[in-house]
N, C-alpha and C positions, 0 to 999 in steps of 0.2 A: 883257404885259411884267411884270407885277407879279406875275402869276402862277407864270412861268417863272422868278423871282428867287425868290420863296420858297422852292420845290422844291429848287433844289441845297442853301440855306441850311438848312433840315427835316434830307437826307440827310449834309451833312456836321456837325451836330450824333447822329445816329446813328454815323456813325462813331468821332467822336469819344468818344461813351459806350462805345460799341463798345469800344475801345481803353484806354478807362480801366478798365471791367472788369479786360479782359484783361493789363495792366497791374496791376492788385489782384491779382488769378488769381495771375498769375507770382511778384509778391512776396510772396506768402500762401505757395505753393507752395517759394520759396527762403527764405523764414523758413521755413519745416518741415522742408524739406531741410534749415535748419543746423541749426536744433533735433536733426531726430535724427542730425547727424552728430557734432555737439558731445556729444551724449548716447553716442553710440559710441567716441568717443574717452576722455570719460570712464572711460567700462566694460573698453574696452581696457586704458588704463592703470594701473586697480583690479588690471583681470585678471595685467596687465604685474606690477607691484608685489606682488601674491601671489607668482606664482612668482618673481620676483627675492628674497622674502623666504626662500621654500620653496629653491628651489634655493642661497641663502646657508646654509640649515640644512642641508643635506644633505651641504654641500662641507666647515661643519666638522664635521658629522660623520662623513664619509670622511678627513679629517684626524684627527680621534681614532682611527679604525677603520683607518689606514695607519699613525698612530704603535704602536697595540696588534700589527698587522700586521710590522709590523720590529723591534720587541720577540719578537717570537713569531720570526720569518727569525731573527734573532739566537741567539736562545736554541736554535733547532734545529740552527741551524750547530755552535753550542757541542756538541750533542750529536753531531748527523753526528760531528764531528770526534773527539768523547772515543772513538764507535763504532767509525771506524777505525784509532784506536789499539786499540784491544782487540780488532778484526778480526785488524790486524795482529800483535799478543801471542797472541791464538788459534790464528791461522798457523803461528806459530811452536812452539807450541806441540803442535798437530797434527800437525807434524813429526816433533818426538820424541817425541811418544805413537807413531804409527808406525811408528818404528824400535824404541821398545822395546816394540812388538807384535806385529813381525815374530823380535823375541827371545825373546818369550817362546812363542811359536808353535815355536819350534825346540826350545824347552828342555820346552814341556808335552808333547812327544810322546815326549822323552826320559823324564819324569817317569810321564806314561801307561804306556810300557813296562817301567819300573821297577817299579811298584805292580803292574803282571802277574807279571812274575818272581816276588817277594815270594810274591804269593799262590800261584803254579804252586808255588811252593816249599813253603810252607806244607802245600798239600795231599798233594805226595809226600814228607813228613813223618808224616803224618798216616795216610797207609796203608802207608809203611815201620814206622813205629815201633808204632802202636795200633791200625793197621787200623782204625780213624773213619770210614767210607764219607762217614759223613753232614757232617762238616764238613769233609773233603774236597771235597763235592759243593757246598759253600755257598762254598765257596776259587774251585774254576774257577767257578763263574757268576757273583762277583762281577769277578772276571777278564775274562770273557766281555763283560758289562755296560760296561767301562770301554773295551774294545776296540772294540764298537757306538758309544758315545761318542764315538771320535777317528775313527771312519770315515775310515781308509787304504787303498785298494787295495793296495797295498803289503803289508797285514797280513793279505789276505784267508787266506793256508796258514796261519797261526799262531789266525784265528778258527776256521778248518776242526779243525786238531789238537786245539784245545781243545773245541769242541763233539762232536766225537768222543768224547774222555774223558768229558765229560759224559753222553754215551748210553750209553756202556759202563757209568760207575758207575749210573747209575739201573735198569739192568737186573741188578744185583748182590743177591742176598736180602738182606733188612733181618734184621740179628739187632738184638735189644735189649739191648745189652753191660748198659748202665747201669741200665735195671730188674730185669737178673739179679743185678746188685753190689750195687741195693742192697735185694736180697731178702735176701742172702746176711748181710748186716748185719745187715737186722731178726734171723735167727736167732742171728748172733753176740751180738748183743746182749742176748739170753734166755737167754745159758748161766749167768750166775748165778742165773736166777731159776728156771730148772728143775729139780723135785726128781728128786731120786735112787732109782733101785729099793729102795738098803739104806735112806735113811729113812721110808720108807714107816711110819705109825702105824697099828696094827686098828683100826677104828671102835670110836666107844665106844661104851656101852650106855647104851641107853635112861634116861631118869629113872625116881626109883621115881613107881610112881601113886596117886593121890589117894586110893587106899583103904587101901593100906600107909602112909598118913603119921600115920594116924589111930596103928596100933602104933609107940610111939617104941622097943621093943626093935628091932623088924626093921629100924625106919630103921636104928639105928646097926649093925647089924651088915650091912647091905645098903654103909654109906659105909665101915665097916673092910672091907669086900670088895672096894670099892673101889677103896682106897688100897694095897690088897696086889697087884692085877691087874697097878696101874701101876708098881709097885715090881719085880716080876717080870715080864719079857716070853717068850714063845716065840714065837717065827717060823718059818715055814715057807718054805725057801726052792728051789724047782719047780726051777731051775736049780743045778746041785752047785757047778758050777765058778765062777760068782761068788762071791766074797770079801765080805767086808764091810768097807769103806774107812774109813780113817782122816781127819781132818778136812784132813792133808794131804796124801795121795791124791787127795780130793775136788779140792781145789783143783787138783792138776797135769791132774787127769783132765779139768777145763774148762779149762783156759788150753791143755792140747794140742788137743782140740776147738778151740778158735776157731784157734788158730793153722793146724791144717787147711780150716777156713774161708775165713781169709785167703788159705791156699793155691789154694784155689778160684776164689776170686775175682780172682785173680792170673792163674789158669791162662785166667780169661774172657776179662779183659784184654787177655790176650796171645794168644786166640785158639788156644790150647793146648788140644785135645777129649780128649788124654790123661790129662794132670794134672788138667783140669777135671774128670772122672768118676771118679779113684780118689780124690779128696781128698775128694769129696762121697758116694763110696760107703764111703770107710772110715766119715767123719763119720755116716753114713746106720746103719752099723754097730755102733756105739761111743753110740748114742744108744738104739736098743734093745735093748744089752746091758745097756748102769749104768743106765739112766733109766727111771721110773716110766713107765710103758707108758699107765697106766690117767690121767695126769693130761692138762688139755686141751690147755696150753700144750707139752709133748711131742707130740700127735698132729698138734697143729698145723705143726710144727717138722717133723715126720719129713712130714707132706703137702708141705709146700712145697721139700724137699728132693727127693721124689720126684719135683715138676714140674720141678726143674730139671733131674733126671740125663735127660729124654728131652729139653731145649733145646740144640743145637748150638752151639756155638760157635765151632769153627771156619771159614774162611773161605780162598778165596784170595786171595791177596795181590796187590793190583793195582798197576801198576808205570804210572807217567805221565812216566817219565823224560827220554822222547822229546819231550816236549813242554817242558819244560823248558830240555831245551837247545836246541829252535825259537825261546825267547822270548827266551834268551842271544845267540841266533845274529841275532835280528831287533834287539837292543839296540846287538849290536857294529857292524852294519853301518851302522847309523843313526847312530852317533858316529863310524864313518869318514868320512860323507857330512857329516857336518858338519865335519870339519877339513880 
């Protein structure tokens, strides 16, 4: 009996340690749980509190950065708006630059075709009057050039006519009017300084030599022989029929030369083969009659005379009339179409 009373007394003091343990256990285990949840909420709330401070920075600084933001909206507007007022001042503006672009487009074809006239003009001027080939030829291609320019179908018969003249003159001999004019010159130019056959002086004699100086008689009478030579002259003159010229004979006898000269140079000018070879054959003439034959500036004279009487200088006369009145004819129709 005593026995069996001990037994349950033993097992329910085990259980009750039992339970007080687990009792400890539990409460150890829910202080720990509160510890770290207390410690979590803490940390939480650190964490809470950072970004509540971070995101209070950020929102006034998207409040600085939306106030700069509508200061900026603002001020673009300001400009949008100044822009389409001068969009629209532009507009307007491109308007009548337009209209006085489509004027002047009527008026430069006008003005184009003007400037061709002129020149087409010029040129049948040019070989009416002086027969000029060559600035004739430099007349239509600037012509030519200005027509390429306003590119018109419209004008393509009047580039045709003019390029034509063009081939034609280019195929025309070149004389050289102006290096025959001003040969003709250099010679006009020398007639005062050309002697004359009648002044012609004999050479003079020798000095006396170094062994006659030693005799002072034969000197002097060697310089009174001298002075008597020059005192007295004879000449002998190979041709009968020349004269011997007075100082104003001299004179007519070069002012008629050059004035012949002129003549010649006239006769080139004008493309005259006629006048141009008797003026230069008489002058050719008349200069180895009176003129010192034997002096250089005479041989020179009668050489360069002789190149010119075998240079032509005539020419035919080229007529571009026709073209002319194509660019009159293209001028007037063009002012029709515009009234």
């Amino acid at each position: 009996m005593t026995t069996e009373t001990t037994q349950p007394t033993t097992t329910s003091i085990k259980l009750y340690k039992l339970f007080g343990w687990l009792s400890v256990i539990a409460f150890l285990g829910t202080l720990s749980l509160w510890l770290q949840y207390r410690h979590d909420n803490l940390q939480l709330r650190e964490d809470l509190a950072n970004r509540l401070n971070q995101a209070d920075r950020l929102v006034k600084q998207n409040q600085g950065e939306y106030s700069s933001v509508q200061e900026t909206l603002k001020e673009s507007n300001h400009r949008i708006s100044n822009l389409e007022s001068q969009l629209a001042d532009s507009q307007s503006q491109q308007i009548v630059l337009q209209s006085m672009y489509q004027e002047l487009a009527r008026n430069r074809d006008d003005w184009v075709l003007a400037e061709v006239e002129q020149l087409v003009d010029v040129a049948n001027q040019q070989l009416q009057l002086t027969g000029n080939v060559q600035s004739a030829l430099s007349a239509l291609q600037s012509a030519d050039m200005r027509l390429q320019k306003l590119n018109r179908p419209s004008l393509l018969f009047l580039h045709k006519a003019i390029t034509e003249d063009i081939d034609r003159l280019r195929a025309v001999p070149f004389v050289d009017i102006t290096g025959i004019s001003n040969r003709i010159d250099e010679i006009a130019q020398n007639i005062d300084i050309i002697p004359l056959a009648s002044d012609t002086r004999p050479p003079k004699k020798s000095a006396v030599s170094q062994s006659d100086k030693s005799n002072t008689l034969s000197k002097v009478g060697r310089e009174l022989l001298n002075e008597l030579s020059q005192s007295i002259q004879i000449k002998r003159i190979d041709t009968p029929e020349l004269p011997l010229l007075s100082p104003e004979q001299s004179f007519f006898l070069r002012e008629n030369l050059r004035l012949r000269l002129v003549s010649a140079r006239l006769g080139a000018l004008s493309h005259n083969n006629i006048t141009y070879e008797a003026d230069l054959n008489t002058a050719q003439e008349w200069i180895k009659r009176y003129f010192d034959l034997q002096s250089p500036a005479v041989k020179n004279d009668l050489h360069i005379i002789e190149q010119l009487r075998h240079a032509p200088v005539n020419m035919s006369v080229q007529d571009i009339s026709a073209t002319l009145n194509a660019v009159r004819r293209a001028r007037s129709q063009k002012e029709g179409n515009h009234r």
